[in-house]
N, C-alpha and C positions, 0 to 999 in steps of 0.2 A: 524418346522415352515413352513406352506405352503406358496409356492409362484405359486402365477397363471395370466395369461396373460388374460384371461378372465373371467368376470365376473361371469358368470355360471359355474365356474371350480369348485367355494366354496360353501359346504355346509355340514356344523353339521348334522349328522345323527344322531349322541348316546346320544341327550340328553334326558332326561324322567326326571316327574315332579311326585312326591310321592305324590298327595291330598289329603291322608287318614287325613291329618294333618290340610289339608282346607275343605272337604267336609265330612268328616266321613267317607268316601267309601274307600275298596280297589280298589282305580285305579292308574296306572300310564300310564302320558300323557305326550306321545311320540311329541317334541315341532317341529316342522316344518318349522319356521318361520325365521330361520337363517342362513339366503342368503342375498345374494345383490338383490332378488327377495322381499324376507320377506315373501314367503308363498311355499309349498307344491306344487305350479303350476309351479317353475321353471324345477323340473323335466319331467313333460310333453311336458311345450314347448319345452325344449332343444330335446328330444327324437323325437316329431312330426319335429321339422326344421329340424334335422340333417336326418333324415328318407326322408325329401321333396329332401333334396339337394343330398343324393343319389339315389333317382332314378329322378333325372332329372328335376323334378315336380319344385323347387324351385332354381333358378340361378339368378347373377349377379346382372340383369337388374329388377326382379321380386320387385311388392310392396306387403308383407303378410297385409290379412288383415281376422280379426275374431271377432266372436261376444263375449263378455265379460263382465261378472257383478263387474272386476274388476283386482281379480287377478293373473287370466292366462291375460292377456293386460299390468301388468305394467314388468310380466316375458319377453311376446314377444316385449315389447318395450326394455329390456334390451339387447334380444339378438340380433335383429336386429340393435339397435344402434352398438353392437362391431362387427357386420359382415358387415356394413356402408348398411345394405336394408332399403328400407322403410315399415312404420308396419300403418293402419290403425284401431285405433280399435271401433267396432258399439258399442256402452254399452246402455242404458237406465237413466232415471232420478233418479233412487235409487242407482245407484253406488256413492260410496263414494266421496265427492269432491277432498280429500286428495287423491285418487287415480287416479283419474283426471289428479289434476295437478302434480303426479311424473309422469303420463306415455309423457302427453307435456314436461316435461322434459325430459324426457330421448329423447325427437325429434320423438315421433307420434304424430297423428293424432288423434283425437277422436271426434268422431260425435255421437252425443246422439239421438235414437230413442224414440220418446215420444208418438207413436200411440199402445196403447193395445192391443192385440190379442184374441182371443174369449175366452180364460178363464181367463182374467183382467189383463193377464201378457204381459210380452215384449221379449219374448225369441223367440216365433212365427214371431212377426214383426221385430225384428233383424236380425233373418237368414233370411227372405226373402227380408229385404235390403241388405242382404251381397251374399246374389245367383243374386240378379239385379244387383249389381255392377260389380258382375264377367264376368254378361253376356254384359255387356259392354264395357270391357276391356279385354283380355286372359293374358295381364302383373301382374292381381291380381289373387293370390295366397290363396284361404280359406284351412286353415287346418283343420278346422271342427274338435273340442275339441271333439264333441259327439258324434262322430260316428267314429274317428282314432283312430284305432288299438293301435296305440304308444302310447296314451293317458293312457288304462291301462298297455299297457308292460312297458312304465315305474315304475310303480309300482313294477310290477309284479319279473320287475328283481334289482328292487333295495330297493323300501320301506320294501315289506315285507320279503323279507331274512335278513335286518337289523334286523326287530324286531323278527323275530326268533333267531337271534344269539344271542341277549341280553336277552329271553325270554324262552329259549326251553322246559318248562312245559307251555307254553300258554295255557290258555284254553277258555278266553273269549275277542274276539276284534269288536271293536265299532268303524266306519268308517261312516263320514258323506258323505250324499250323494246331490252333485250338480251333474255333467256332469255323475259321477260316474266313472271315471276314476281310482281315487285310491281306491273306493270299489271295483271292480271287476277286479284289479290289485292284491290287496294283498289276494280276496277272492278264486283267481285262484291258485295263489301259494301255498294258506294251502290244500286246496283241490286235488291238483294236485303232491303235495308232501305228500299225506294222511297222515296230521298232523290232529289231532282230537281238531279242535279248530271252537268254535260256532263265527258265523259270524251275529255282529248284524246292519246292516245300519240305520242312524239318520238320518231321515229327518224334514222337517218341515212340520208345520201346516200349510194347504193352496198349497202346492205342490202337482201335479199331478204322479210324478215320480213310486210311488208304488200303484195308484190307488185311490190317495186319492183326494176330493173334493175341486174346483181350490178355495180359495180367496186371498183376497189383502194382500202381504208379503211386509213388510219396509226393513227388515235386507238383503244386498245383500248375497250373498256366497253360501249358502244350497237352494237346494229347484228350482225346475222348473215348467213353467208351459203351456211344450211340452216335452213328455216323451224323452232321450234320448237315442239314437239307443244301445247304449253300454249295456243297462240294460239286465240283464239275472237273473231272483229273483232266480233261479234254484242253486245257489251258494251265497242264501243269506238264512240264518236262520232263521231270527226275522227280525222286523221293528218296530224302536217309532217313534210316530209324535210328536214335540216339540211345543210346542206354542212360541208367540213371547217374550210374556211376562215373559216365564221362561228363556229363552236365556237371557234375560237383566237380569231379577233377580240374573242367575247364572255368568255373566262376571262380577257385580256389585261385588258380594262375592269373585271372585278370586282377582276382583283386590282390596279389602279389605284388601288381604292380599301380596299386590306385586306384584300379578300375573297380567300384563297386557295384556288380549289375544283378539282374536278379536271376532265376532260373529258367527262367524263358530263355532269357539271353544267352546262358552259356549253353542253351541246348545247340540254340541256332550256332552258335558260334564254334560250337563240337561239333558239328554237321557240315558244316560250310568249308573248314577247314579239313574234314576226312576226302570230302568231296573234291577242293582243289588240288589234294595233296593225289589223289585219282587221275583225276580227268588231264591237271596244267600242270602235270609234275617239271619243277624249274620253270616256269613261263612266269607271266606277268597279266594275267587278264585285268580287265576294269567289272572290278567285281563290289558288289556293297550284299550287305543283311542287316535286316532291322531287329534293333533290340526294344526289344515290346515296356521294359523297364529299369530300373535302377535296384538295388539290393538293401535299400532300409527294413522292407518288411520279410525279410527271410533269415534276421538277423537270431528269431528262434529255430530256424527249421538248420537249412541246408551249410548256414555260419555257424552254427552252435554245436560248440563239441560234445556235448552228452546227447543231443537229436543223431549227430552223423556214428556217433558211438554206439547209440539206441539199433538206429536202419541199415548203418555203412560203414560196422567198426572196421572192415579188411580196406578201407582206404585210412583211415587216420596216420597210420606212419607215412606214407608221404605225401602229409597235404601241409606239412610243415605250420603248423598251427602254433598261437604264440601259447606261453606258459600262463595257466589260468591262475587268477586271482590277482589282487590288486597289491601292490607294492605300499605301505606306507610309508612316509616322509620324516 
């Protein structure tokens, strides 16, 4: 039975999800989402704060503050809450609201940038309100998701030797890619441990991250749109770009059958399976993807029939969605 004094102490590493049972595919997806965080970013933030506060960079009196589509912000709001700092986070108008309102709960701050940047996204106009704010104050603290080091060493020294341990014939892993922190975390480790395992990154359609052509993305989590310093393709194999439409398609089918995951997830998981269905048509590789989180807070956006009706009414009829309103007794 663990017992932990704080909240980032806890976090399920071994569980993995069999799909072949829900998608046809051999995959199994490595679940991430089971922390007091609820996503794959708590190990970043823990790793960049704790790295700030040993070299000095991040003390007492410091307010952190960082740009965020959602959730690396409700991770740094958890930790700064149990370390009593104050945590600002910049996010954009497409971050979930249910993300929102846990990171005010947990006592940050959050200020929504809603001016575009020159290829129709908000990542550009975030980090350069959050380098303005710095330069106003030297008490704020950026940690800068996309360009610190820590960002993939967390990985590096813990996601992916998990899934080696539970995996050791790997041969094919699928890693979405936003900041890319956990892609070139775990893609460093098979590579550097000359494990012979194909490394495929999932990004999205409309993301500039691998060179691809900027347009307008709804779903927050995957997908940038200013490439981020972290990126080194030299340690990447393959790339799919996912539309948006398959991402919804594919978190509708998982949670068809129970699986409630969030949009990261089903991108990677539309990606993984266009890929195997490619590359091992009828085979059987030893293949895993990591699902960055769960589906509680997407329960306004990408689960909500007047949001998919609003963005994505040409999918509604077959996403078999239940009849709305409540039954009385």
């Amino acid at each position: 039975m663990p017992i932990i004094t704080s909240p980032q102490d806890f976090n399920v590493d071994d569980l993995y999800v069999d799909l072949r049972h829900v998608t046809g595919r051999p995959l199994f997806l490595k679940c991430e989402g089971f922390n007091f965080a609820g996503s794959v970013k708590l190990k970043a933030a823990a790793a960049m704060v704790e790295a700030a506060e040993r070299d000095g960079v991040l003390t007492p009196g410091s307010t952190i503050v960082e740009s965020s589509s959602g959730n690396l912000g409700i991770a740094l709001s958890l930790i700064a809450a149990d370390r009593g700092l104050r945590f600002v986070c910049v996010t954009d108008p497409r971050c979930n609201p249910a993300s929102v309102r846990l990171m005010r709960a947990l006592g940050a701050e959050v200020r929504v940038i809603s001016a575009t940047d020159a290829n129709g996204g908000f990542l550009e106009s975030r980090i350069r309100y959050v380098q303005d704010l710095c330069e106003t104050d030297d008490g704020y603290v950026w940690l800068n998701q996309y360009a610190n080091r820590n960002n993939w060493l967390a990985h590096y020294r813990g996601t992916a030797p998990a899934i080696d341990r539970q995996f050791p014939d790997l041969e094919v892993l699928f890693v979405g890619a936003g900041t890319t922190g956990t892609l070139m975390g775990c893609a460093r480790y098979f590579r550097e441990h000359r494990r012979p395992v194909t490394i495929v990154a999932i990004d999205a359609v409309g993301s500039v991250t691998f060179g691809g052509i900027p347009e307008r993305r709804l779903v927050p989590g995957l997908g940038t749109s200013a490439r981020p310093a972290l990126v080194d393709e030299s340690y990447v194999d393959d790339v799919v770009h996912v539309a948006e439409q398959d991402t919804i398609r594919t978190v509708h089918t998982l949670a068809s059958r129970g699986f409630l995951f969030g949009g990261s997830t089903g991108t990677v998981v539309s990606g993984a399976s266009r890929w195997l269905d490619a590359k091992y048509p009828g085979e059987e590789p030893v293949a895993v993807a990591i699902a960055p989180d769960l589906g509680e807070r997407y329960l306004d956006s990408i689960y909500d029939e007047t949001w998919l009706g609003e963005h994505f009414g040409e999918l509604l009829p077959g996403l078999d969605l239940p009849a709305a309103g409540i039954l009385g007794v």
